[in-house]
C-alpha distance (Angstrom), angle and dihedral (degrees) to the residues before:
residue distance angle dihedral
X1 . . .
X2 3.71 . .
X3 3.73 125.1 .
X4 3.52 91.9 -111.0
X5 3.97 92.8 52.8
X6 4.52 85.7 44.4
X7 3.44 85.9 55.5
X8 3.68 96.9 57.3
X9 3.32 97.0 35.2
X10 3.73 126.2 102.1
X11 3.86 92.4 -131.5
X12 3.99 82.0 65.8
X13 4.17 95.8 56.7
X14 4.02 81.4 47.6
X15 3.53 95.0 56.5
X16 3.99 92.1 46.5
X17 3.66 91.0 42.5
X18 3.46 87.3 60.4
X19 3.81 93.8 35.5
X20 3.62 83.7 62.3
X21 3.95 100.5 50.8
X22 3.30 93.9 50.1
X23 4.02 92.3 50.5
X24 3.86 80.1 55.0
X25 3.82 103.8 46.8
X26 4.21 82.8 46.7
X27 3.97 89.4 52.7
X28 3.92 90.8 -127.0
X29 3.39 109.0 -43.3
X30 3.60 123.1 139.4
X31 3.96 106.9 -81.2
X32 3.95 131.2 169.7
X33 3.95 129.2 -152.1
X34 3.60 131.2 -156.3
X35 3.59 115.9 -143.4
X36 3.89 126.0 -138.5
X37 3.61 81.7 -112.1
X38 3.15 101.1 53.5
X39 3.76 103.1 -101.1
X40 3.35 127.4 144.8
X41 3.76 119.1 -133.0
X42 4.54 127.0 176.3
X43 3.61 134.4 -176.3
X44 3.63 123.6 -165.6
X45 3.96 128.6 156.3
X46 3.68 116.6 -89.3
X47 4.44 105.8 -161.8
X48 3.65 87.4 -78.7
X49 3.69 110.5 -5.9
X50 3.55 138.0 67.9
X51 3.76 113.4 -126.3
X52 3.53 124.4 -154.4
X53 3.80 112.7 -162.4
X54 3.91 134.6 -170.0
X55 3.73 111.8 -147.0
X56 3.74 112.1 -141.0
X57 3.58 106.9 169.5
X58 4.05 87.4 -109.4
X59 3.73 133.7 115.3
X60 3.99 80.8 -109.6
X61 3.47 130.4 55.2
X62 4.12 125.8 -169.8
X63 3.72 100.5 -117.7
X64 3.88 128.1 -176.7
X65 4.16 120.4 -159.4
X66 4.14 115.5 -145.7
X67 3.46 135.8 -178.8
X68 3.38 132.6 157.8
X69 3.61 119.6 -103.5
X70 4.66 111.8 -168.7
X71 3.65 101.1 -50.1
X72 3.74 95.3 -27.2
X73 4.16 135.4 70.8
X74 3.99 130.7 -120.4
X75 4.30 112.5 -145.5
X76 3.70 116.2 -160.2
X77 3.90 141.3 152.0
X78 3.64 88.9 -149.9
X79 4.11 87.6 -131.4
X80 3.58 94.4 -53.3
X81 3.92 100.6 130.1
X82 3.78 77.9 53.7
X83 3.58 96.2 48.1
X84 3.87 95.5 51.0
X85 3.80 90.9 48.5
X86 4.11 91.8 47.3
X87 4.19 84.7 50.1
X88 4.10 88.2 51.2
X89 3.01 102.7 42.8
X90 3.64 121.3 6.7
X91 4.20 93.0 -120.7
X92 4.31 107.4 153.7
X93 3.84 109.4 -114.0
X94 4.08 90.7 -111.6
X95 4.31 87.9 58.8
X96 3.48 83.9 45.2
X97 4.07 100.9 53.8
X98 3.88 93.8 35.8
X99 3.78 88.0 63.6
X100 3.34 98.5 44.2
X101 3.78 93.7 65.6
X102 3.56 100.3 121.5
X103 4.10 80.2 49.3
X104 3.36 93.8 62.0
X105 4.09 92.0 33.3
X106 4.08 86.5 58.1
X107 4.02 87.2 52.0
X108 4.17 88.2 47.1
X109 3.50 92.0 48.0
X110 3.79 100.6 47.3
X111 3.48 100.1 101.5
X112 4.31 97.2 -116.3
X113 3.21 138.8 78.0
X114 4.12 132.6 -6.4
X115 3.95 116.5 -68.6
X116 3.97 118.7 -137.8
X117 3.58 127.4 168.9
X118 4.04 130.4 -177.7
X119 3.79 141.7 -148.8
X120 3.97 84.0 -98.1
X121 3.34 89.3 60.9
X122 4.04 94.3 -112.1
X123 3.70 110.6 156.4
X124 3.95 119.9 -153.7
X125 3.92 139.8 -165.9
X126 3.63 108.0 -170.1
X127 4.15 131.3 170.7
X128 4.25 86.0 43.4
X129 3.90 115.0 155.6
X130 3.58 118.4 -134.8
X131 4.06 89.7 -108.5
X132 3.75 86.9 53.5
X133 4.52 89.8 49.2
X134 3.88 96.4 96.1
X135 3.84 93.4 42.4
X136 4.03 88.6 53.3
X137 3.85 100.2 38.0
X138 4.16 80.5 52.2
X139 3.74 95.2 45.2
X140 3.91 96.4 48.7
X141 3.74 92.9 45.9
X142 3.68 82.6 54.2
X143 3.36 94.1 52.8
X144 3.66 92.1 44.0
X145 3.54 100.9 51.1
X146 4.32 83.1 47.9
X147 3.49 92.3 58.3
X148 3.78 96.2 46.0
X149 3.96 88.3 48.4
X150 4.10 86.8 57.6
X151 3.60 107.7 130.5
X152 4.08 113.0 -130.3
């Protein structure tokens, strides 16, 4: 199974779901899960945000940012999907966003939360319920990980 295909998959909202309890029951502190597939998932704080990180063994890592925002959750990766593609291959954060468009159309289209996107190539879920957390930390590592891939 590919990244990409993990990513989609519902074994991949498992493993964060689970990520995520055990990041509760541990008040915070840094905690890994093990997926059935073998996957290998952290959280750790991040100054204000919780980031959930996939290890892959690569330089890179798809990462998503959370914090809770009232009863509800923001997801970002804080530009890194951007950042990993400007450190490969030198591509400006504006080349990098305008071809990402069906990216950021996937995230749009996903059913949860509100999509927003900046000129540093930051990509944001925001208004996401904590049932709809693993689903959004999935899709914006997804979309991370897309825009990273973007060929120059």
């Amino acid at each position: 199974m590919t990244l990409h295909e993990y990513l989609q998959s519902e074994q991949a909202r498992e493993d964060v779901r689970a990520l995520l309890a055990r990041w509760t029951a541990h008040h915070g502190t840094t905690q890994s899960h093990i997926g059935a597939s073998g996957q290998i998932l952290h959280a750790s704080l991040a100054d204000a945000w919780t980031r959930a990180e996939l290890a892959t063994g690569k330089d890179w890592r798809p990462m998503a940012y959370y914090r809770p925002d009232g009863d509800r959750f923001v997801v970002t990766d804080l530009g890194e999907g951007v950042r990993a593609l400007r450190l490969r291959t030198g591509c400006s954060q504006h080349l990098a966003m305008e071809r990402s468009d069906p990216m950021r159309e996937a995230l749009r289209t996903s059913g949860i939360g509100n999509v927003w996107s900046t000129e540093r190539g930051i990509m944001e879920l925001d208004n996401i319920t904590a049932t709809d957390l693993p689903d959004a930390i999935c899709r914006v590592m997804l979309a991370s990980l897309r825009v990273s891939e973007v060929a120059p």
